[in-house]
Kinemage of the C-alpha trace (Angstrom):
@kinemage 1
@onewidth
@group {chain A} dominant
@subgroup {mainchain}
@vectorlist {calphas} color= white
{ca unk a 1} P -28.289 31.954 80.945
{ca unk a 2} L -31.770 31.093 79.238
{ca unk a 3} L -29.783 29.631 76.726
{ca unk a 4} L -27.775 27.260 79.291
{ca unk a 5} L -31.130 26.173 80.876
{ca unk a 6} L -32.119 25.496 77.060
{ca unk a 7} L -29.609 23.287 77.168
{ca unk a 8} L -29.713 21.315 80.610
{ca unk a 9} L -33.551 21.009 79.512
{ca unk a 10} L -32.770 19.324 76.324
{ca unk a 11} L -30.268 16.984 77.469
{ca unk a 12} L -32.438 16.024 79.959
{ca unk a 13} L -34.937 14.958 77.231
{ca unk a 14} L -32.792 12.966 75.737
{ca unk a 15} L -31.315 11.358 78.351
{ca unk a 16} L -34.561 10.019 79.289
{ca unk a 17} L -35.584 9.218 75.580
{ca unk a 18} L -32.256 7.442 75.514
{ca unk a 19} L -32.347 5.770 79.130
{ca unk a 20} L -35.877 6.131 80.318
{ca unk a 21} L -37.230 2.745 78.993
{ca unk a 22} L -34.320 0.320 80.204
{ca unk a 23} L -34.695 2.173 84.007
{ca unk a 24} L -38.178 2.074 84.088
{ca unk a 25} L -38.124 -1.656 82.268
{ca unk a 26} L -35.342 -2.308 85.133
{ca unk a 27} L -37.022 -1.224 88.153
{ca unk a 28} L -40.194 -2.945 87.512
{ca unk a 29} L -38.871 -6.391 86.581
{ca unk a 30} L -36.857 -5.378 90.336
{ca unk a 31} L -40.353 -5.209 92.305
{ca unk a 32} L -41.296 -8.252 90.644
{ca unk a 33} L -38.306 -10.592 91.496
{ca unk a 34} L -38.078 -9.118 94.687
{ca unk a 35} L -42.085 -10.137 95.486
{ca unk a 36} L -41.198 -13.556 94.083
{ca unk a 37} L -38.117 -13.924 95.787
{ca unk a 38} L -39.798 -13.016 99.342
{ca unk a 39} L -42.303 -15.431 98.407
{ca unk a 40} L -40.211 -18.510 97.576
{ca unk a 41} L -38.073 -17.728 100.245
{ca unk a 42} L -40.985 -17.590 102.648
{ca unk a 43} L -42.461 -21.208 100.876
{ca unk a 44} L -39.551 -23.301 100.397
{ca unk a 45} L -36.584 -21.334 102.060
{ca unk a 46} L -33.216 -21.099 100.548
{ca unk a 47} L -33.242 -24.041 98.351
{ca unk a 48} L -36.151 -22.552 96.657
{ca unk a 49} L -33.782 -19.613 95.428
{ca unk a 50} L -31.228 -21.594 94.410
{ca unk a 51} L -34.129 -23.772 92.180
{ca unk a 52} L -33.598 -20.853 89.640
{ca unk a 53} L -30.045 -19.478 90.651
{ca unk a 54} L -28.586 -22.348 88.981
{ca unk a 55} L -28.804 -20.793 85.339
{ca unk a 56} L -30.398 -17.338 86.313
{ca unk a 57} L -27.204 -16.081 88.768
{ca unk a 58} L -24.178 -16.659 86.071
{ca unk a 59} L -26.372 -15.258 83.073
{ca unk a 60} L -26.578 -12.414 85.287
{ca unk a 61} L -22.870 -12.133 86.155
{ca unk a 62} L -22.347 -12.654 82.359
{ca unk a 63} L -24.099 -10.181 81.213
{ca unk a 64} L -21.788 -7.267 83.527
{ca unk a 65} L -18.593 -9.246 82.172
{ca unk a 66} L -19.781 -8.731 78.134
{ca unk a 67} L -20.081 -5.563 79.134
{ca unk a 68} L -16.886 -5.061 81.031
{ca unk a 69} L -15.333 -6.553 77.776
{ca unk a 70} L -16.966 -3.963 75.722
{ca unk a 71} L -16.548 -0.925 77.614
{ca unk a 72} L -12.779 -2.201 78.468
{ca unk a 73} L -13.007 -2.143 81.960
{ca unk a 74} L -10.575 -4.705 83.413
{ca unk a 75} L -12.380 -8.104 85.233
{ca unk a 76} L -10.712 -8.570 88.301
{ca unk a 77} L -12.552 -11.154 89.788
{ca unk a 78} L -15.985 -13.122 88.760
{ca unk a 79} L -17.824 -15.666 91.108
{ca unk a 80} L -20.813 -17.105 88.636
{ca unk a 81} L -22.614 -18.634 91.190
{ca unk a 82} L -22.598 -18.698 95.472
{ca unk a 83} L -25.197 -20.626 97.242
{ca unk a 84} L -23.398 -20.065 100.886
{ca unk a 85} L -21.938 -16.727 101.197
{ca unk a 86} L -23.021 -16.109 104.496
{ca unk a 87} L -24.625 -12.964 103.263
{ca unk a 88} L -27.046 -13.988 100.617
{ca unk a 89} L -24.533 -12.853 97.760
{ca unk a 90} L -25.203 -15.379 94.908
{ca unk a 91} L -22.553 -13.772 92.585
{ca unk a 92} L -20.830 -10.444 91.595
{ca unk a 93} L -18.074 -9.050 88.836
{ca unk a 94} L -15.294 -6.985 90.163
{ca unk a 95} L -13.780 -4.309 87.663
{ca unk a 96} L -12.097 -1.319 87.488
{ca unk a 97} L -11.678 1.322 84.938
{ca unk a 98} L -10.082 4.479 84.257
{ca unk a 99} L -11.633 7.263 85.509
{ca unk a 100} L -9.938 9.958 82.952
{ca unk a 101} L -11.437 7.857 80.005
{ca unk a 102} L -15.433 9.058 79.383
{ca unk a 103} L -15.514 5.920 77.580
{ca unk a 104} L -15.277 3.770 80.457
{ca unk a 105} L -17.089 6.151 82.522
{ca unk a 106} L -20.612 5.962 80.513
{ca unk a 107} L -19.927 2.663 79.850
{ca unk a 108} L -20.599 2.128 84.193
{ca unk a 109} L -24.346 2.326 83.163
{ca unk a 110} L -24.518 -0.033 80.727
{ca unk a 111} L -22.054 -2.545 82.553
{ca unk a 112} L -24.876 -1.449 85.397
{ca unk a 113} L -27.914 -2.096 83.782
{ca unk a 114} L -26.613 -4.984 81.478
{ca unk a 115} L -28.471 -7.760 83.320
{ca unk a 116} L -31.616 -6.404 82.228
{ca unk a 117} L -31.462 -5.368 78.403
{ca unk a 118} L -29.174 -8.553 78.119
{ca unk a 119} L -31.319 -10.916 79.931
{ca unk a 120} L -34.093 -9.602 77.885
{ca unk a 121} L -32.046 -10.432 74.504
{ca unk a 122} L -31.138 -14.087 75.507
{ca unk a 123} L -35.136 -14.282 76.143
{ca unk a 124} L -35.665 -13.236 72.580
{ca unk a 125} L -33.291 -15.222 71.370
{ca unk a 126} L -34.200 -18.267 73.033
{ca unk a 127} L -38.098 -18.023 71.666
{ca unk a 128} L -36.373 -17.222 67.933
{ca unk a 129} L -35.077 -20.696 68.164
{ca unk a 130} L -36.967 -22.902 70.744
{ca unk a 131} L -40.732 -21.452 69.588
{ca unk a 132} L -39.344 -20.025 66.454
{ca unk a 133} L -43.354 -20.301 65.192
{ca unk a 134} L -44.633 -17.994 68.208
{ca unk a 135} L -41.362 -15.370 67.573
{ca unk a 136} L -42.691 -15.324 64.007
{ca unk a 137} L -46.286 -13.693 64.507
{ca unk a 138} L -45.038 -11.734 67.875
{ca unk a 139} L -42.391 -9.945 65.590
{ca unk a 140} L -45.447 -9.052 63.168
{ca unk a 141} L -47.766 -7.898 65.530
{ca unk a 142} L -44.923 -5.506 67.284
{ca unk a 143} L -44.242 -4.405 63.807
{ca unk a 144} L -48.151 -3.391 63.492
{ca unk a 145} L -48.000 -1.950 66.591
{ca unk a 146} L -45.015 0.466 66.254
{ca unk a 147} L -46.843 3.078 63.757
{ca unk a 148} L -50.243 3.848 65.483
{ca unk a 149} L -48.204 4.773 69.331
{ca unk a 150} L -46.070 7.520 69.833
{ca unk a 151} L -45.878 9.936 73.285
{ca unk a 152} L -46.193 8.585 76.503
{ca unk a 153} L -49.163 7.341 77.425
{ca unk a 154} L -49.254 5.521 74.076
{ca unk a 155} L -45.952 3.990 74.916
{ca unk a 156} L -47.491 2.310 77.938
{ca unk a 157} L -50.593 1.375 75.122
{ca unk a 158} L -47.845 -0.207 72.696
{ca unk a 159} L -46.499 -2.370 76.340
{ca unk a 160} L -50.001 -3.406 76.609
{ca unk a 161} L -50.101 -4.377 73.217
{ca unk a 162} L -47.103 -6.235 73.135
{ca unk a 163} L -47.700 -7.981 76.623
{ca unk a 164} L -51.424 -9.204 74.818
{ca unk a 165} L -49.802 -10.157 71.677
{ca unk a 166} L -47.102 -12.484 73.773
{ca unk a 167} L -49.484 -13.922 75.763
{ca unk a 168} L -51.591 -15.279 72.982
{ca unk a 169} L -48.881 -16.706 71.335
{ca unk a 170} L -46.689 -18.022 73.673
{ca unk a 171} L -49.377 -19.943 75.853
{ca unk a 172} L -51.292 -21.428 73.373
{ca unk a 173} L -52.381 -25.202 73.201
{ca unk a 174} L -50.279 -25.934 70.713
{ca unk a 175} L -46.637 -24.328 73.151
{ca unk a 176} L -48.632 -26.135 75.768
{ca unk a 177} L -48.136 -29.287 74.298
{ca unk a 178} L -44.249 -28.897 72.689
{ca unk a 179} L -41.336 -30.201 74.867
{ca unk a 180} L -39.469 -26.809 73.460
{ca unk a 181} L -42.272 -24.674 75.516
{ca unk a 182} L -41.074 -25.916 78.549
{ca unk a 183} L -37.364 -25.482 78.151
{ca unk a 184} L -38.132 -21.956 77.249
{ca unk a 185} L -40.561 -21.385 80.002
{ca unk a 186} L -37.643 -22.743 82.217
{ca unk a 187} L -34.957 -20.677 81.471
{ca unk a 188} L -37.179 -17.935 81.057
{ca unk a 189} L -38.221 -18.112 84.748
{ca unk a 190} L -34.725 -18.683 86.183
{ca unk a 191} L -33.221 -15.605 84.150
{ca unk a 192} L -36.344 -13.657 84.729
{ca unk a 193} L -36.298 -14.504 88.861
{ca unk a 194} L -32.677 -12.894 88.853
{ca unk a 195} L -32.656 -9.811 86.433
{ca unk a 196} L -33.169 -7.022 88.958
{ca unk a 197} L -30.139 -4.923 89.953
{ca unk a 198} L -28.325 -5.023 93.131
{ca unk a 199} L -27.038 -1.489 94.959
{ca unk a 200} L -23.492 -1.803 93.196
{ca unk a 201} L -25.159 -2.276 90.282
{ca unk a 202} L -27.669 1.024 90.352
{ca unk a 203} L -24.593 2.668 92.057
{ca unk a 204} L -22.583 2.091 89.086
{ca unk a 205} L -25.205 2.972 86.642
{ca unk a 206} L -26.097 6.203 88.085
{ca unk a 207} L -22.269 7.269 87.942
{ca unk a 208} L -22.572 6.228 83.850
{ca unk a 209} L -26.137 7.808 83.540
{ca unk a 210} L -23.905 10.997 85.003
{ca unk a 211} L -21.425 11.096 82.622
{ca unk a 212} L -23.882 10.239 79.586
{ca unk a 213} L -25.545 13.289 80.622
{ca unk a 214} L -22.033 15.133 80.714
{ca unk a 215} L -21.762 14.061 77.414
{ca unk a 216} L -25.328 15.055 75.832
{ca unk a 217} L -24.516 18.739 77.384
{ca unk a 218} L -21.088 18.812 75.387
{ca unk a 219} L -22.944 17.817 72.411
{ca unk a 220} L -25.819 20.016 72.966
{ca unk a 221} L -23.289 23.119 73.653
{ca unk a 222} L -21.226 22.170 70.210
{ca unk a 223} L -24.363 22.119 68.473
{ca unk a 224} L -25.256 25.723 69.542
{ca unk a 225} L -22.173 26.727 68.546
{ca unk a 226} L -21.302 25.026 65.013
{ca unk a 227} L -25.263 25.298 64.030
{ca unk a 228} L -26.133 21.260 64.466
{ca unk a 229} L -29.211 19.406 65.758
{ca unk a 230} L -28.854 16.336 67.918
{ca unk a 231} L -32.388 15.686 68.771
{ca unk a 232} L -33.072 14.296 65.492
{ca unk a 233} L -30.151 12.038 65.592
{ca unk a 234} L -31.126 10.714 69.375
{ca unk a 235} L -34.636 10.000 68.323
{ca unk a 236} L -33.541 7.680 65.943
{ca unk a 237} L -31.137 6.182 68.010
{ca unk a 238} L -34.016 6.172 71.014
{ca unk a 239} L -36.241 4.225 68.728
{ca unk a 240} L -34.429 0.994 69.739
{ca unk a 241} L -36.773 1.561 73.393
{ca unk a 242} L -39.654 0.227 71.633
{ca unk a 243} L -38.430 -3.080 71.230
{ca unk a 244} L -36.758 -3.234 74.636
{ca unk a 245} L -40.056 -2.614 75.809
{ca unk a 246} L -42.007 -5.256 73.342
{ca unk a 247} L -39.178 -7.851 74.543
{ca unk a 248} L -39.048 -6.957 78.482
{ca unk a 249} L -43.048 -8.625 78.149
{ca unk a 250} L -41.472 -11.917 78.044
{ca unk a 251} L -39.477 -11.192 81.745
{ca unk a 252} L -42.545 -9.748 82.928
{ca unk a 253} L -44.704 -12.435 82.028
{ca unk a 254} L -42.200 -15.213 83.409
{ca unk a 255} L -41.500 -12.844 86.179
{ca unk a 256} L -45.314 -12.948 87.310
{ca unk a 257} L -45.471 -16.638 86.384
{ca unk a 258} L -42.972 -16.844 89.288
{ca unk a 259} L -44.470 -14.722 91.807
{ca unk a 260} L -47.504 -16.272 91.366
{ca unk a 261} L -45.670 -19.846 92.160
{ca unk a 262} L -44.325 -17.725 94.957
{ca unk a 263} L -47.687 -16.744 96.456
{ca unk a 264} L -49.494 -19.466 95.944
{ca unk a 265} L -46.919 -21.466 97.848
{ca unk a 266} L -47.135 -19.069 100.873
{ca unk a 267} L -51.302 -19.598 100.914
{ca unk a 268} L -50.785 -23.347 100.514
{ca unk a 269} L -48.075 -23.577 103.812
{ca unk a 270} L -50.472 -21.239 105.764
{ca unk a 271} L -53.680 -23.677 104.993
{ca unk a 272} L -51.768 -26.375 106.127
């Protein structure tokens, strides 16, 4: 029995090394958008959501079908984008799976959560080659940071980092003044404004973060009994979190950019 609780406990561990940082990255860039969106919606109604549903909505949707694709669950419908569906809906991917495959079934979280850690990777990618010169010295300076950090509360120390290093080099005088900036800053605010998860979507990653915990317990159990270690193979697998974290600064940053559009709005209609 100790043994069996040995178990649970580890998996557990892991789980959250695995998972922790995209749920925790994905439920704060949630309370953002959803104080932005209450805000815009409150300033400039519905035509102020659809100012950054335009692009933010289908790379949203897009990011559940890549997923789908990957995880071969079958699409059976897609709407990118709905301004007027009656009940504030702006888009959604319909799929189905097999249940009997644990394939498909982890791969619920990840078609889940995909907006996030997805949305977050077309950020990168979009300062790599719009503001390749402030990707450059943000790389190096997460680099630096990675060494000196490890346990938790230095993991929020290594966000705080990050967030500094970001905002010194992406709102300089220099970004200010480039064309480039302002695409970026752009796109970064319409994906950023619509990278939260609906219900169906944290429905659908709980029932994968389920069966990815079925799975670590299988492991864990085969591992007790052939005489193999999987914690040292997670944590290197888990080490990917740091740079989820280092990258989810740019949402955050864009993501308060907006909110603070949002609010200011709201102060300017009530003075009025």
């Amino acid at each position: 029995m100790q043994t069996f609780l040995h178990i649970l406990l580890l998996s557990t561990v892991e789980l959250f090394n695995l998972l922790g940082t995209i749920i925790v990255v994905g439920f704060v860039l949630g309370f953002l958008e959803k104080r932005a969106t209450a805000f815009i919606y409150h300033a400039f109604g519905w035509k102020g959501i659809a100012v950054t549903a335009w692009l933010g909505t289908p790379v949203h949707e897009f990011s559940h079908a890549l997923m789908c694709g990957i995880f071969r669950h079958e699409i059976v419908e897609i709407k990118w984008l709905q301004l007027k569906s009656g009940d504030g809906t702006l888009g959604y991917v319909s799929h189905q799976y097999n249940p009997d495959s644990v394939y498909q079934k982890i791969g619920n979280f990840f078609i889940g959560t995909a907006p996030v850690y997805i949305g977050i990777l077309i950020l990168s990618l979009g300062m790599y080659v719009l503001l390749p010169d402030t990707y450059r010295p943000f790389m190096q300076a997460i680099r630096a940071g990675l060494h000196p950090y490890s346990g938790l509360e230095s993991f929020f120390a290594f966000f705080g980092h990050s967030i500094g290093a970001l905002a010194s080099h992406l709102f300089s005088i220099e970004n200010l003044m480039n064309p480039r900036f302002w695409i970026f800053a752009i796109a970064g605010i319409c994906i950023s404004a619509h990278i939260s998860l609906s219900t169906a979507d944290l429905k659908g990653a709980w029932n994968g973060c389920l069966s990815i915990f079925g799975f670590l317990v299988f492991l864990n159990v085969a591992g007790f009994l052939f005489g193999f270690r999987t914690n040292g193979l997670i944590a290197r697998i888990s080490a990917y979190n740091l740079y989820i974290l280092a990258f989810s600064g740019i949402a955050f940053l864009f993501s308060l950019v907006w909110m603070s559009i949002g609010l200011l709005s709201v102060w300017a209609k009530k003075i009025r």
